[in-house]
Each structure stands twice: as C-alpha cells, then as structure tokens.
C-alpha positions, 0 to 999 in steps of 0.5 A: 500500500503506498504511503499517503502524501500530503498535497497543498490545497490550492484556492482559485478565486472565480468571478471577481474574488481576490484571495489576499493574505493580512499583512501584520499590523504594527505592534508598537506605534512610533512614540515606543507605545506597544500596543495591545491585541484587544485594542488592535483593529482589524487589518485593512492592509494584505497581500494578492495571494490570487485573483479570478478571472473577472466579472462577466458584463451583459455582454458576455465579456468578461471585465479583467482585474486591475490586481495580480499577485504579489499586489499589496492592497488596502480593503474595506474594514470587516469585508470579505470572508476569512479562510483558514486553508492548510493553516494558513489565514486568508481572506477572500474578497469582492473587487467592490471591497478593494480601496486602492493597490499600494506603490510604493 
C-alpha cells in the first residue's frame, strides 16, 4: 500500500474574488507605545495571494482585474470572508471591497 502524501490545497478565486493574505499590523506605534491585541483593529492592509478571472458584463465579456499577485492592497474594514486553508489565514474578497493597490 503506498504511503499517503500530503498535497497543498490550492484556492482559485472565480468571478471577481481576490484571495489576499493580512499583512501584520504594527505592534508598537512610533512614540515606543506597544500596543495591545484587544485594542488592535482589524487589518485593512494584505497581500494578492490570487485573483479570478473577472466579472462577466451583459455582454458576455468578461471585465479583467486591475490586481495580480504579489499586489499589496488596502480593503474595506470587516469585508470579505476569512479562510483558514492548510493553516494558513486568508481572506477572500469582492473587487467592490478593494480601496486602492499600494506603490510604493
């Protein structure tokens, strides 16, 4: 009997989900204030992890993303659906709730 091999569970985002990971939020704040997890709000900032193929219109065509992997972006506070896959958190995400693509 062969042995069994663990195999890693791949998300893909269809339509116009995002799958994003949070980026860690800062644990003290620039005056050497450490700030605790009950006061912590959630993470508004994360990272591209996959991105769908886009929304179809009434046409039929579909309407690509502006994002890719590796993308860092800001979303809306308390939006989108959390997964925890392989012990990894991620978050997945409309485009709606996309705010803005970090430059920096």
């Amino acid at each position: 009997m062969p042995a069994k091999t663990a195999t890693k569970t791949e998300l893909v985002p269809l339509a116009d989900r995002i799958v994003v990971t949070a980026l860690k939020q800062e644990e003290e704040t620039a005056s050497g204030i450490i700030i605790p997890d009950t006061v912590k709000e959630k993470p508004q900032q994360a990272e591209v992890i996959a991105v769908g193929p886009g929304k179809r219109d009434e046409h039929g065509t579909r309407q690509a993303l502006d994002l890719a992997p590796g993308d860092r972006v800001l979303y809306a506070k308390y939006s989108g659906t959390d997964v925890k896959l392989d012990g990894i958190d991620y978050i997945v995400l409309e485009e709606k709730n996309i705010l803005c693509k970090l430059v920096s």
